[in-house]
Every structure is written in structure tokens, then in C-alpha cells.
N, CA, C and O atoms as a GROMACS GRO file, in nm:
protein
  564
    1UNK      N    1   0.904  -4.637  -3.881
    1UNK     CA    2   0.783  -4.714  -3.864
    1UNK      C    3   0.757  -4.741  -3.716
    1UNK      O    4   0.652  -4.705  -3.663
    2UNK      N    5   0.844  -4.800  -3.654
    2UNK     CA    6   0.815  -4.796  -3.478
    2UNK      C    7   0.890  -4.695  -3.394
    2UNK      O    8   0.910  -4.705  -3.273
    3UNK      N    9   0.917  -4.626  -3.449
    3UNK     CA   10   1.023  -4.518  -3.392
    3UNK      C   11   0.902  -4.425  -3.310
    3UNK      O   12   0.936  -4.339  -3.229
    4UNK      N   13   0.798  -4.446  -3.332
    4UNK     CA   14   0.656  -4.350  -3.285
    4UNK      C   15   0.626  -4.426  -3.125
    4UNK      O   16   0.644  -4.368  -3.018
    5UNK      N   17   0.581  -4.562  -3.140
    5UNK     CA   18   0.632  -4.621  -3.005
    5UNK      C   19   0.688  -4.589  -2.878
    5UNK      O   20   0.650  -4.570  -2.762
    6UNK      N   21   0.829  -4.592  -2.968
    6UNK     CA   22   0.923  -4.587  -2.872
    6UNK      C   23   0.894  -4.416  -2.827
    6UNK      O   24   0.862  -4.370  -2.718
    7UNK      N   25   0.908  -4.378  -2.900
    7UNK     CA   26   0.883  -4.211  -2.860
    7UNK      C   27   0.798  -4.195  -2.741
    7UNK      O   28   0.834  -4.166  -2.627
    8UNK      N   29   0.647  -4.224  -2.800
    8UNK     CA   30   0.585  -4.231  -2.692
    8UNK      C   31   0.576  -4.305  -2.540
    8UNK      O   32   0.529  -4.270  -2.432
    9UNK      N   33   0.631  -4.401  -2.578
    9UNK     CA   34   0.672  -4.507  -2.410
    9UNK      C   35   0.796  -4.422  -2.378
    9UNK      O   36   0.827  -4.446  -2.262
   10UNK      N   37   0.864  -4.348  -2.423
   10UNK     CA   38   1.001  -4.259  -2.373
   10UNK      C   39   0.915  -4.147  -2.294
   10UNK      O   40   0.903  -4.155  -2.172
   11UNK      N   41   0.869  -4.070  -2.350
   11UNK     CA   42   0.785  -3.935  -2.323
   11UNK      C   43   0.670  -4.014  -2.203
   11UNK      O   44   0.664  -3.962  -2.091
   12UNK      N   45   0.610  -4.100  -2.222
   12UNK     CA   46   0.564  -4.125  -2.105
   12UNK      C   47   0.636  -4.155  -1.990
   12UNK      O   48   0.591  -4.099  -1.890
   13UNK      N   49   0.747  -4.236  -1.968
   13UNK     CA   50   0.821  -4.243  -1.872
   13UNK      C   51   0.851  -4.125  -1.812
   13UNK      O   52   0.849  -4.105  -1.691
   14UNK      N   53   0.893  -4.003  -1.943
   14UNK     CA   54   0.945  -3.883  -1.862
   14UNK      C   55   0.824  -3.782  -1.773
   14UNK      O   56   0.836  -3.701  -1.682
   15UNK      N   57   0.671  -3.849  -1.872
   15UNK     CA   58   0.598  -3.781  -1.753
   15UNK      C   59   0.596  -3.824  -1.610
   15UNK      O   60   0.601  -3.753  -1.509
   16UNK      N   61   0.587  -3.970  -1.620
   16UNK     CA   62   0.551  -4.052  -1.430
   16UNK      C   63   0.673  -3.990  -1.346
   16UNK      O   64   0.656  -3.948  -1.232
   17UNK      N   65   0.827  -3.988  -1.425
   17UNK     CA   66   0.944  -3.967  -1.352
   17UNK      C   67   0.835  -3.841  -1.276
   17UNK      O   68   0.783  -3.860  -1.165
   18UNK      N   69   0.815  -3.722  -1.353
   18UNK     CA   70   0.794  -3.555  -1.322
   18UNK      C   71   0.688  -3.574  -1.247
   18UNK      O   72   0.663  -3.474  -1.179
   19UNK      N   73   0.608  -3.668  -1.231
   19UNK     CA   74   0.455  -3.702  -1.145
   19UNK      C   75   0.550  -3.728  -0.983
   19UNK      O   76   0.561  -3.676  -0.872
   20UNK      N   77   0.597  -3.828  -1.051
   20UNK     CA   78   0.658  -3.864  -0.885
   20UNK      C   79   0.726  -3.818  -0.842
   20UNK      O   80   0.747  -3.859  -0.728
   21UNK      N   81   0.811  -3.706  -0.890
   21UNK     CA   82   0.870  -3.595  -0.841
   21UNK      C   83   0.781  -3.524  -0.760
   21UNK      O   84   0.805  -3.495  -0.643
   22UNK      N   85   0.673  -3.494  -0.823
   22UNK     CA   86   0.594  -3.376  -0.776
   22UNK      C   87   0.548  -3.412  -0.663
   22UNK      O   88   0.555  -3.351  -0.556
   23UNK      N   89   0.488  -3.538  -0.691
   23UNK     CA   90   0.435  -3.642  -0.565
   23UNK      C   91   0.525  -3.666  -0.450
   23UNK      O   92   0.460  -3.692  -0.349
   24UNK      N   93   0.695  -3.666  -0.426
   24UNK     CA   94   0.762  -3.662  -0.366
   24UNK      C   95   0.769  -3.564  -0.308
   24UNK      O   96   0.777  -3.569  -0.186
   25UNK      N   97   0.768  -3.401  -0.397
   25UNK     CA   98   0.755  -3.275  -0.338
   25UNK      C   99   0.672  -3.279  -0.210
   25UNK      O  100   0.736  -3.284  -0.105
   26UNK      N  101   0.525  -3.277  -0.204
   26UNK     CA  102   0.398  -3.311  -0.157
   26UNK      C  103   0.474  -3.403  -0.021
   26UNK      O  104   0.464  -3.356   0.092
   27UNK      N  105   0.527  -3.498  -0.037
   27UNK     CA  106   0.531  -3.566   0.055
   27UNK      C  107   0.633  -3.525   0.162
   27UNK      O  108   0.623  -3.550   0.282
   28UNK      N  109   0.759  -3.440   0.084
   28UNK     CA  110   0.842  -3.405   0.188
   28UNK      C  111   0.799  -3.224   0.269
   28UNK      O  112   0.861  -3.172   0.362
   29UNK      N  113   0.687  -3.172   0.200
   29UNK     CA  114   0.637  -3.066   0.245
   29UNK      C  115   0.479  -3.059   0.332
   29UNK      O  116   0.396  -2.971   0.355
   30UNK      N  117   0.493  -3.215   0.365
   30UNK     CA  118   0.364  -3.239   0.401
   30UNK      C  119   0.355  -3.146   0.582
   30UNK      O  120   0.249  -3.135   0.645
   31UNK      N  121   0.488  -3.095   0.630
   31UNK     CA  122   0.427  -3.057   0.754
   31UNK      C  123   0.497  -2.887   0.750
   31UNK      O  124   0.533  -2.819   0.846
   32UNK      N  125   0.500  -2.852   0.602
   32UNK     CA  126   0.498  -2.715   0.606
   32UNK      C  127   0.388  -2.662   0.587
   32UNK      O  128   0.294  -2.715   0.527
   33UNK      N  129   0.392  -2.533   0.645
   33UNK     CA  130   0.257  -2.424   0.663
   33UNK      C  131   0.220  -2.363   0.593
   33UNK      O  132   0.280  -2.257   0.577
   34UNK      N  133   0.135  -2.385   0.535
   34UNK     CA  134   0.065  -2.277   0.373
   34UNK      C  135   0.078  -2.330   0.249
   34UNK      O  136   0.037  -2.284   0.143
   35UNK      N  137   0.185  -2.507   0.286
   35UNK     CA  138   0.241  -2.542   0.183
   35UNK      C  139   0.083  -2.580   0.113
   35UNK      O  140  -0.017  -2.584   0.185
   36UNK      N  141   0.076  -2.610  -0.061
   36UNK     CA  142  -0.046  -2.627  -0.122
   36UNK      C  143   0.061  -2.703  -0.229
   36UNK      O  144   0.159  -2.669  -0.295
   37UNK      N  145  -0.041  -2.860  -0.200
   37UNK     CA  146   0.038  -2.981  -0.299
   37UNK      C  147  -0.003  -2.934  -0.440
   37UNK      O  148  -0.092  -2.864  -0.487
   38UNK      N  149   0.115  -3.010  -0.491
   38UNK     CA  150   0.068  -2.993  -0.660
   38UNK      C  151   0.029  -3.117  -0.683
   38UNK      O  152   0.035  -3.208  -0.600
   39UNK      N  153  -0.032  -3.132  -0.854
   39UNK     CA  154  -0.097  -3.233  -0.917
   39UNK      C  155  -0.012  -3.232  -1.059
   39UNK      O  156   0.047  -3.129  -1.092
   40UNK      N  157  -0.008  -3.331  -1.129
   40UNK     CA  158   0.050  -3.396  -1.256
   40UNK      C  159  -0.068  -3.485  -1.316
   40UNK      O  160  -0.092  -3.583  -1.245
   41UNK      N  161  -0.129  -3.477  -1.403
   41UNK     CA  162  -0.265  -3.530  -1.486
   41UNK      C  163  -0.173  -3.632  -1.565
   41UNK      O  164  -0.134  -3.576  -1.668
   42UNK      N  165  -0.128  -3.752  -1.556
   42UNK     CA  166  -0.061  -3.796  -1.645
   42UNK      C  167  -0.172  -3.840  -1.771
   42UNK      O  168  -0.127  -3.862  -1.884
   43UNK      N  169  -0.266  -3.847  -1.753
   43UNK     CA  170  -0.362  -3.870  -1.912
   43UNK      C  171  -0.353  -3.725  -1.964
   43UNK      O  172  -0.320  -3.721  -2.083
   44UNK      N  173  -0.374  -3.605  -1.907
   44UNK     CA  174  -0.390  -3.509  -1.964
   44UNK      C  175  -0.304  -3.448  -2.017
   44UNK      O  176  -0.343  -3.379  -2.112
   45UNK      N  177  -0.156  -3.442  -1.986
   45UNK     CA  178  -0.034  -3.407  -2.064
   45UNK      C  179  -0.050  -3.543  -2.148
   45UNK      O  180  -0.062  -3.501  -2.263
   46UNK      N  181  -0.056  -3.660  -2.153
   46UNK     CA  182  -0.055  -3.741  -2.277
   46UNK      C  183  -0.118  -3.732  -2.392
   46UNK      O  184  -0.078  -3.779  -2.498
   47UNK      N  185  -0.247  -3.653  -2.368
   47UNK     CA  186  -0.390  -3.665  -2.457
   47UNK      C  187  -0.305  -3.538  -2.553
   47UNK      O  188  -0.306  -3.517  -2.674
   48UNK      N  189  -0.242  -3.475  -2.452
   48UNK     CA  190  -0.219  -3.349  -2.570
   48UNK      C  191  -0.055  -3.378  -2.657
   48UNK      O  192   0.005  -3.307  -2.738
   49UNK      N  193  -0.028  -3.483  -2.610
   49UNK     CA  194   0.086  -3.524  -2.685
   49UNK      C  195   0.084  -3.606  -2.767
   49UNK      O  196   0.187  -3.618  -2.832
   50UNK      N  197   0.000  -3.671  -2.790
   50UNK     CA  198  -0.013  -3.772  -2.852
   50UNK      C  199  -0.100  -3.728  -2.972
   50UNK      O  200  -0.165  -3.636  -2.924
   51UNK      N  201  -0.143  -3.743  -3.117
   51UNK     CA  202  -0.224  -3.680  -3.154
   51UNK      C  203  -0.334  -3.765  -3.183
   51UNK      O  204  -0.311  -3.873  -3.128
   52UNK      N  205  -0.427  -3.768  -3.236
   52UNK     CA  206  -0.568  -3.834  -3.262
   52UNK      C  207  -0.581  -3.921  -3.354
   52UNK      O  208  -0.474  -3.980  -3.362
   53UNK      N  209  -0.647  -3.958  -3.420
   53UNK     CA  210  -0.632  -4.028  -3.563
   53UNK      C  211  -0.726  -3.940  -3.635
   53UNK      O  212  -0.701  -3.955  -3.754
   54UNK      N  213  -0.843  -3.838  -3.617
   54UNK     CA  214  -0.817  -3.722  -3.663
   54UNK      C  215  -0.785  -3.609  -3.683
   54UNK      O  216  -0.843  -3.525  -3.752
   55UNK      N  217  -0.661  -3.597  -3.605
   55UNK     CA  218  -0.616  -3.527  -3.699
   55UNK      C  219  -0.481  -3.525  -3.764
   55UNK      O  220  -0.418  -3.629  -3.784
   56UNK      N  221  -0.429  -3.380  -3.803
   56UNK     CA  222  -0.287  -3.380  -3.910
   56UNK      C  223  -0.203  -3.333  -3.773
   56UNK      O  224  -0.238  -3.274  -3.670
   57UNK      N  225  -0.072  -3.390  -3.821
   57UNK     CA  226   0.048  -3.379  -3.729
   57UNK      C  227   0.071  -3.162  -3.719
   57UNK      O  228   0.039  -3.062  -3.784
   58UNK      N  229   0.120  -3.185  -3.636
   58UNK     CA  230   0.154  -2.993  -3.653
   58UNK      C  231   0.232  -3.010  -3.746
   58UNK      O  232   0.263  -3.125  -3.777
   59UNK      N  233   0.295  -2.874  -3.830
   59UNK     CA  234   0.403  -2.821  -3.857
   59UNK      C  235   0.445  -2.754  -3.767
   59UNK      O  236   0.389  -2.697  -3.674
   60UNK      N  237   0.588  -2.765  -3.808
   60UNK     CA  238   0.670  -2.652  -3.712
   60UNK      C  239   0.779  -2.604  -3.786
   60UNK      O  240   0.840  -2.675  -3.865
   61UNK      N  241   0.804  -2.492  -3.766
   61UNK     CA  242   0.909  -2.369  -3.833
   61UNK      C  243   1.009  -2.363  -3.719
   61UNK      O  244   1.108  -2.298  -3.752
   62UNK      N  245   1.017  -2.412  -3.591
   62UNK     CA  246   1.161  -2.383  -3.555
   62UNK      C  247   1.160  -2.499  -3.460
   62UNK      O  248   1.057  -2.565  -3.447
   63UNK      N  249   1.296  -2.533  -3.377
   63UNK     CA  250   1.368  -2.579  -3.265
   63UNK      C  251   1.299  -2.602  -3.182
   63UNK      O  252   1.300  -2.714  -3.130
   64UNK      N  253   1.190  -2.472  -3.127
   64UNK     CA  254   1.111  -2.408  -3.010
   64UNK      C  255   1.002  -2.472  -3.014
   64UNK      O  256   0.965  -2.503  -2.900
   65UNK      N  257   0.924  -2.510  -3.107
   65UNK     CA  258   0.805  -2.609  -3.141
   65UNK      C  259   0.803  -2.726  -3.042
   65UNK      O  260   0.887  -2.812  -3.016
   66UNK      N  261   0.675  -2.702  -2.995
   66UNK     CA  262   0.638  -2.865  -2.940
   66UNK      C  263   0.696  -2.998  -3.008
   66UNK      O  264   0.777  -3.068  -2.947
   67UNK      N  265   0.650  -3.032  -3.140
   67UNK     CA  266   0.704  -3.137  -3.188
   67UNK      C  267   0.870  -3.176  -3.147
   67UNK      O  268   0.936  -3.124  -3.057
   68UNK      N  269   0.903  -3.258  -3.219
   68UNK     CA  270   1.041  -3.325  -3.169
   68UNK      C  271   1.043  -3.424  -3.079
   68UNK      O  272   1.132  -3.508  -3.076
   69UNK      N  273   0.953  -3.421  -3.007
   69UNK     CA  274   0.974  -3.507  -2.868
   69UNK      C  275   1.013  -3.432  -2.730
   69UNK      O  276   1.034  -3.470  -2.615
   70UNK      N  277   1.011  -3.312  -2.795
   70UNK     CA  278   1.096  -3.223  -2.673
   70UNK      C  279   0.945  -3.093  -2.598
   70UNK      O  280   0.912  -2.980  -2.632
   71UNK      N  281   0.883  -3.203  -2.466
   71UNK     CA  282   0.765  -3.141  -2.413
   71UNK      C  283   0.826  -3.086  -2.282
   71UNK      O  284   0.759  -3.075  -2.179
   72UNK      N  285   0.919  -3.062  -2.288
   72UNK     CA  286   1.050  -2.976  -2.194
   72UNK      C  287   1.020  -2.781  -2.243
   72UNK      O  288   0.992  -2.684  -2.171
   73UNK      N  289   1.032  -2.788  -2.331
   73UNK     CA  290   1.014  -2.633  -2.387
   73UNK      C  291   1.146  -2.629  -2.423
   73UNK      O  292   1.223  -2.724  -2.437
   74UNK      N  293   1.169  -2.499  -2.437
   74UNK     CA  294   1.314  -2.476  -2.437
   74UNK      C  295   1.402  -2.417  -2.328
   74UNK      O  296   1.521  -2.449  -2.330
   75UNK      N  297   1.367  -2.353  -2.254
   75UNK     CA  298   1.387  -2.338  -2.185
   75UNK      C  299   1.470  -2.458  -2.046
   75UNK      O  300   1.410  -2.559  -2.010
   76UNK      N  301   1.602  -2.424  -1.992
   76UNK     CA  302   1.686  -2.490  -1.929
   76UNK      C  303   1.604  -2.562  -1.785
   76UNK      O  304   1.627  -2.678  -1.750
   77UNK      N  305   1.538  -2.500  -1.735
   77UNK     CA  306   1.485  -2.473  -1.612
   77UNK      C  307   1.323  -2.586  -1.621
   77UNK      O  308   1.243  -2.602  -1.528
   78UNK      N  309   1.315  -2.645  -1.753
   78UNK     CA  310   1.230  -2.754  -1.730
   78UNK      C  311   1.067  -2.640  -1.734
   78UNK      O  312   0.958  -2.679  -1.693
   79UNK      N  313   1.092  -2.502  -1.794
   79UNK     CA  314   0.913  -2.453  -1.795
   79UNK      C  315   0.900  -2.484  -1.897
   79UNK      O  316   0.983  -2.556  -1.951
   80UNK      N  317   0.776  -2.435  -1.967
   80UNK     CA  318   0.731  -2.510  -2.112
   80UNK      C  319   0.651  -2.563  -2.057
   80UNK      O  320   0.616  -2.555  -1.940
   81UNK      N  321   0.589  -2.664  -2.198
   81UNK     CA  322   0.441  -2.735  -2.182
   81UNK      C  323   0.394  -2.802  -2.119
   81UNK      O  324   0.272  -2.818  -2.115
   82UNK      N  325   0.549  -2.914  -1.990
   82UNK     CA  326   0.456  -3.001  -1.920
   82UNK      C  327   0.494  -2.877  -1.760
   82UNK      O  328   0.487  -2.934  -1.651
   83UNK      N  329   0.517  -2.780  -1.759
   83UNK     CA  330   0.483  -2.690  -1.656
   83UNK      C  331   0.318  -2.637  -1.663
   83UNK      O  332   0.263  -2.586  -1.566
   84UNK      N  333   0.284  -2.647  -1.730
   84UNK     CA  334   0.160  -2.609  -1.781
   84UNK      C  335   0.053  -2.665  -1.721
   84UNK      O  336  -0.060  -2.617  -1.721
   85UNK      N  337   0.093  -2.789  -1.657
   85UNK     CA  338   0.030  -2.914  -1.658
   85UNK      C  339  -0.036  -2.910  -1.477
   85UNK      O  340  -0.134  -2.931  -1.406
   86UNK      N  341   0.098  -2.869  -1.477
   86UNK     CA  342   0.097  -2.881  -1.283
   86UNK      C  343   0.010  -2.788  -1.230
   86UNK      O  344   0.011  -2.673  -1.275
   87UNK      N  345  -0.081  -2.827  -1.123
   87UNK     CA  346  -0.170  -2.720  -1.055
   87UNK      C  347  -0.181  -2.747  -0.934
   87UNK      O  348  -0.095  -2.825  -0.893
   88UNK      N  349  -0.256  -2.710  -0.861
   88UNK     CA  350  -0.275  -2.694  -0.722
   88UNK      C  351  -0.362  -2.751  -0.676
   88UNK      O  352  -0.470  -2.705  -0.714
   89UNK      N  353  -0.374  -2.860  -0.587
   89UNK     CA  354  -0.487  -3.010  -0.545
   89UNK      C  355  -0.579  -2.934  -0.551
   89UNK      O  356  -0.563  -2.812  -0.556
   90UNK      N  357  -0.697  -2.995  -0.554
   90UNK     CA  358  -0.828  -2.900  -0.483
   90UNK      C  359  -0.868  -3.006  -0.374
   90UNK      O  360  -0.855  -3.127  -0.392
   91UNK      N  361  -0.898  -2.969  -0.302
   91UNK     CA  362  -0.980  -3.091  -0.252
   91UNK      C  363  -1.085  -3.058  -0.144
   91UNK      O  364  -1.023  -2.985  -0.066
   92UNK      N  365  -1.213  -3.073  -0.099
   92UNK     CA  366  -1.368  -2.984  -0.093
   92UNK      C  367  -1.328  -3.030   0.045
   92UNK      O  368  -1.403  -2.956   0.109
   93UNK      N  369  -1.270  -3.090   0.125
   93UNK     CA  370  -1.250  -3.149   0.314
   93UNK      C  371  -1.208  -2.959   0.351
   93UNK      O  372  -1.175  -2.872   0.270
   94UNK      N  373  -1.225  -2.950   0.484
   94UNK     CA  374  -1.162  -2.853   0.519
   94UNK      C  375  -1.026  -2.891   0.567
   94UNK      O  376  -0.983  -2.988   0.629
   95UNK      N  377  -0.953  -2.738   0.499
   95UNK     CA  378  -0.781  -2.751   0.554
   95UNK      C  379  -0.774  -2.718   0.694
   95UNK      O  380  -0.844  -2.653   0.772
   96UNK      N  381  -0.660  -2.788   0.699
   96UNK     CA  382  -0.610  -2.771   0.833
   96UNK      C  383  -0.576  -2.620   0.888
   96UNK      O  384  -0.575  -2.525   0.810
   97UNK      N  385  -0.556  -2.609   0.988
   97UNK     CA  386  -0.538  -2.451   1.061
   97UNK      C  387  -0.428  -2.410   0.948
   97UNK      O  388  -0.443  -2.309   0.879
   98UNK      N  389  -0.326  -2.489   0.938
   98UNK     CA  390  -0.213  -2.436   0.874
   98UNK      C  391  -0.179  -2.396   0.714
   98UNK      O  392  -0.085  -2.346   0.652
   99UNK      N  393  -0.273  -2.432   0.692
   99UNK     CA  394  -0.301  -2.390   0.565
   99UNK      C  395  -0.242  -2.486   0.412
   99UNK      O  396  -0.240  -2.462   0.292
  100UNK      N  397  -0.201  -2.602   0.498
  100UNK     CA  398  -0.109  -2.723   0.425
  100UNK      C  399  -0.212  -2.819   0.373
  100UNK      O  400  -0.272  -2.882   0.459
  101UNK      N  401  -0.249  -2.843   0.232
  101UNK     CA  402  -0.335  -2.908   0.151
  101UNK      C  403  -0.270  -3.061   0.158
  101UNK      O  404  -0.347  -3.147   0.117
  102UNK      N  405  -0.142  -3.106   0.202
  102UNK     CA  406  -0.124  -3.191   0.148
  102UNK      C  407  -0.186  -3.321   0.244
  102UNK      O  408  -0.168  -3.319   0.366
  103UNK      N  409  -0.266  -3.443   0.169
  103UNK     CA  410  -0.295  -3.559   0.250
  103UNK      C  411  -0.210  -3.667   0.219
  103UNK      O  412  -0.212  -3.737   0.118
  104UNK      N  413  -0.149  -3.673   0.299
  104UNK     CA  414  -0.035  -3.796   0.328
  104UNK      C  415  -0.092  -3.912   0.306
  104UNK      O  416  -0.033  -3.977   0.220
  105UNK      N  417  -0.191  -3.965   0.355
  105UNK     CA  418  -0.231  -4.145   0.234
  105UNK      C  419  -0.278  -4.091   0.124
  105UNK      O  420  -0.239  -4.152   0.024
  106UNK      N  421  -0.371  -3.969   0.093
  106UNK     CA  422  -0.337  -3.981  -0.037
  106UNK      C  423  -0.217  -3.995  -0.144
  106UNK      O  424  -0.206  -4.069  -0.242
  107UNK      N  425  -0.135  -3.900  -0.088
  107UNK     CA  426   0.013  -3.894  -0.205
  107UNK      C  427   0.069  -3.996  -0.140
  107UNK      O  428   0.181  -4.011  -0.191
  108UNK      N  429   0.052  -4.072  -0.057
  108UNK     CA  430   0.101  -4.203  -0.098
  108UNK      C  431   0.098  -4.366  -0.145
  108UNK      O  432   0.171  -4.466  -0.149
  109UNK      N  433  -0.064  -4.313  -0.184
  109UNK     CA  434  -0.126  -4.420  -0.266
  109UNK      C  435  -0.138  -4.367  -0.411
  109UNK      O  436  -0.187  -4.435  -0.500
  110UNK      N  437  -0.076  -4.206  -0.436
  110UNK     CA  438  -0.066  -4.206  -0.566
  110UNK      C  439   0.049  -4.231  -0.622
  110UNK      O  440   0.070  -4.255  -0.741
  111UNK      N  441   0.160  -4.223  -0.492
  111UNK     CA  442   0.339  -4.250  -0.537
  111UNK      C  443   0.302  -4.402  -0.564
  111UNK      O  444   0.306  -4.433  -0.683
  112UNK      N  445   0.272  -4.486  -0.487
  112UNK     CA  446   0.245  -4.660  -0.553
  112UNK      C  447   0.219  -4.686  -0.656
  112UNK      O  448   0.277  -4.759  -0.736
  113UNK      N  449   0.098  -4.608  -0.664
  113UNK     CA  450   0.041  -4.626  -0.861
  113UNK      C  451   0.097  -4.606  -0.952
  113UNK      O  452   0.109  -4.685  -1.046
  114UNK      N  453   0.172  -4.433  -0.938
  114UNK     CA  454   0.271  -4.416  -1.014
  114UNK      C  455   0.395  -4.497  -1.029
  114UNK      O  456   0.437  -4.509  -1.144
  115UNK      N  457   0.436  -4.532  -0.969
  115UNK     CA  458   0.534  -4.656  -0.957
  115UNK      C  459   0.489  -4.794  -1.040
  115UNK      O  460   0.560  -4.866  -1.110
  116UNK      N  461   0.401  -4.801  -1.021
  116UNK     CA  462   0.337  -4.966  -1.069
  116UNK      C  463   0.325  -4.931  -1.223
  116UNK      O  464   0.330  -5.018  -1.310
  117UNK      N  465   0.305  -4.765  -1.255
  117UNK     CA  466   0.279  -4.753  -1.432
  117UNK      C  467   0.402  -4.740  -1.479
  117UNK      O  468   0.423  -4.770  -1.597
  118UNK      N  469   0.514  -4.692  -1.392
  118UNK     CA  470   0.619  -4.659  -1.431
  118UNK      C  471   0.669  -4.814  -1.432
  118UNK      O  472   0.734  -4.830  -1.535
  119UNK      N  473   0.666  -4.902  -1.377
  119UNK     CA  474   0.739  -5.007  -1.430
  119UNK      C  475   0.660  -5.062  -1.478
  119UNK      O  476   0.718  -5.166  -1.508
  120UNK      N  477   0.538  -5.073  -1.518
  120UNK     CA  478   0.509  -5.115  -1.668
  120UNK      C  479   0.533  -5.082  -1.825
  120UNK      O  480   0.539  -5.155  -1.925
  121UNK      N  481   0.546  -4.933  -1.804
  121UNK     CA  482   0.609  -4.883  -1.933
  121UNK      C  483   0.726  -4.969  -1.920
  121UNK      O  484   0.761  -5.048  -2.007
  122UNK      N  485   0.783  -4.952  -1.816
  122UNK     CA  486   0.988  -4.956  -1.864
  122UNK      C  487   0.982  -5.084  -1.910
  122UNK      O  488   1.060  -5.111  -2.002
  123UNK      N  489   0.882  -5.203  -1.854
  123UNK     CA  490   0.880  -5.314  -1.891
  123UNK      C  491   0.822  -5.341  -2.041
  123UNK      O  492   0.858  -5.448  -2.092
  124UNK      N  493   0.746  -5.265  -2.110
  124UNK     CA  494   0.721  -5.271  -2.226
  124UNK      C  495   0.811  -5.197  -2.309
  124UNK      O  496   0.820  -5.236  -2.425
  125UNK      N  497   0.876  -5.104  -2.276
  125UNK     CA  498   0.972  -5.137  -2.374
  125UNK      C  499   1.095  -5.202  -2.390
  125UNK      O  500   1.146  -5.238  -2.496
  126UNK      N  501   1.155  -5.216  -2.231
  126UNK     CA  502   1.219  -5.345  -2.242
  126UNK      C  503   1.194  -5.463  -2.340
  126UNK      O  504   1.273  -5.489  -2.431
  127UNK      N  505   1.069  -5.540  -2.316
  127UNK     CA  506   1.004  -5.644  -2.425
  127UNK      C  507   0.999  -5.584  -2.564
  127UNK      O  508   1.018  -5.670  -2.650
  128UNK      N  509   0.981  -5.465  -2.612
  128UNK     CA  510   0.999  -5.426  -2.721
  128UNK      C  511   1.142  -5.441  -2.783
  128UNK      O  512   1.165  -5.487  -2.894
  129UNK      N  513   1.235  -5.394  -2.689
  129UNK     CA  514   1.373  -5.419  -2.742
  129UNK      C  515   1.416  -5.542  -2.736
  129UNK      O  516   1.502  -5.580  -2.815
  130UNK      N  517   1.363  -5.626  -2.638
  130UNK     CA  518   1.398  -5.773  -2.664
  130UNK      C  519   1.370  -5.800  -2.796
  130UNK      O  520   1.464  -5.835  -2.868
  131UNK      N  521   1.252  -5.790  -2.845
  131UNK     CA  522   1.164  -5.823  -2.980
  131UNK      C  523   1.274  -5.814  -3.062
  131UNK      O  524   1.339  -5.910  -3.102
  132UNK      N  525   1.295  -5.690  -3.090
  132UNK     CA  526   1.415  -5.618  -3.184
  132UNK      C  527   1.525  -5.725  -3.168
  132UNK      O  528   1.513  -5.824  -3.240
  133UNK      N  529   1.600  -5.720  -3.107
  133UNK     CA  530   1.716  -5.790  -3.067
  133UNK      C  531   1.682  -5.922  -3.099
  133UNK      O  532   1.786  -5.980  -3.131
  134UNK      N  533   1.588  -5.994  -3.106
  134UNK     CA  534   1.564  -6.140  -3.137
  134UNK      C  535   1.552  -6.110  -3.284
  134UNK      O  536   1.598  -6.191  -3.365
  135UNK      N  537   1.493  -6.001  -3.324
  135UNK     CA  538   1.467  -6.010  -3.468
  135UNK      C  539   1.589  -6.020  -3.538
  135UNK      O  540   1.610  -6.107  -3.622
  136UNK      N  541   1.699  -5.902  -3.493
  136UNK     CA  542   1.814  -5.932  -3.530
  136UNK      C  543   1.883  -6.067  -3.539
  136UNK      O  544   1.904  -6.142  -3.634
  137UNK      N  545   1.914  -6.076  -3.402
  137UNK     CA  546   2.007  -6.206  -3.389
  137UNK      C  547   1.976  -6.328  -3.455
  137UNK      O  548   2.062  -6.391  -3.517
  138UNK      N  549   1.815  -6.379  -3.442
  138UNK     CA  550   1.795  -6.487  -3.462
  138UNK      C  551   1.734  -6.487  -3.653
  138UNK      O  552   1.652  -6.577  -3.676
  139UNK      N  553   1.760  -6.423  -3.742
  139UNK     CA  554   1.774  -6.448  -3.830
  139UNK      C  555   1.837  -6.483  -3.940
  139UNK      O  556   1.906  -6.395  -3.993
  140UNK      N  557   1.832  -6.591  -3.992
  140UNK     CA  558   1.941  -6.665  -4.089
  140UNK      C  559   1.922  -6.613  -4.243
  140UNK      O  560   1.813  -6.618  -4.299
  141UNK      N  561   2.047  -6.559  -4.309
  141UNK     CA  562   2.036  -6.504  -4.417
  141UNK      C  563   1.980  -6.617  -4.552
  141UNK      O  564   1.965  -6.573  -4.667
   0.00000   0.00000   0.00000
């Protein structure tokens, strides 16, 4: 019954972690040449993880299936569905001589944000497990 929850506040955490990774990438390649930042849509890998209220859950016939909780793929190396996700900034300013897309206050007003969602999840489910844990403890048979 809440096991869906938790799933999803899990799977979201693991997207912001992979955002701010990426966002870290970006930041430590900000004065290489040709380098071209990536992007992480965290609504848009969610929208497709999450399903609708219309519609039906997938089936799945093997391991390899999206479902499970596992938006990793199978694959060791982390490709699969939220590789799918990642693309290449656009952004309409002209680049620099060097051919390096990345803007430094930007990715670092998006590492903040990401940060500020990431400890709001962790904090909601923290409070979720408190919940639990009070439900337990504090009931008298």
C-alpha cells in the first residue's frame, strides 16, 4: 500500500544524485575546449516513470523491463533509460571561441536548486519513516 511512495521518493533521489553529477561534470569541465555541457530534465525522466492515473501499469516478461524500480537498465555501466535522458545544453548566446557551452552561474544556480530538492525529498521521507516508527512504537495492544 505505501511501498509506491517510497519507491518513488527513492527513484527520485536517484535522479537529483545523477542531475548533480552531471551538473558537477559541467562544472569541472567548464574551461575545457569543445567541452558541450549536459542536461538532466528531472520532471521529464519522472513523467515517464511514474505512470498516470490513466493509464494500466506495463507488463513485463523479464528482469530487463523497465518496471521494478530498476531505471538503471541492465546494463553495469549505468546506460539504459535514464541515459536516454541526458542531452546537450542548447543555449541561442553565442559560444565562446573555444567551443565550451558550459555557463558557470548557470550550473551553479542549478547545482543549488538541485540541492534544495534533494534535501527535500530526503526530508520527506525521513518524516515518512518517522510516521512509521511512531506508528509502531507508540501503539498499545
Amino acid at each position: 500500500m505505501f511501498n509506491k511512495i517510497y519507491d518513488i521518493l527513492g527513484e527520485s533521489l536517484n535522479v537529483l544524485s545523477d542531475r548533480q553529477n552531471i551538473i558537477a561534470s559541467n562544472i569541472a569541465n567548464a574551461n575545457t575546449p569543445g567541452y558541450k555541457a549536459k542536461t538532466l530534465n528531472f520532471k521529464d525522466v519522472m513523467g515517464n516513470l511514474i505512470p498516470s492515473g490513466s493509464s494500466l501499469p506495463m507488463k513485463t516478461n523479464s528482469v530487463k523491463d523497465l518496471s521494478n524500480g530498476n531505471i538503471y537498465g541492465a546494463a553495469p555501466d549505468g546506460s539504459g533509460f535514464i541515459k536516454s535522458f541526458i542531452h546537450n545544453q542548447t543555449d541561442k548566446s553565442i559560444p565562446p571561441l573555444d567551443g565550451n557551452t558550459v555557463l558557470l552561474s548557470k550550473e551553479m544556480s542549478d547545482m543549488a536548486s538541485n540541492a534544495i530538492r534533494f534535501q527535500a525529498v530526503a526530508e520527506l521521507i525521513t518524516k515518512k519513516f518517522n510516521m512509521l516508527n511512531y506508528a509502531i512504537t507508540q501503539t498499545n495492544p
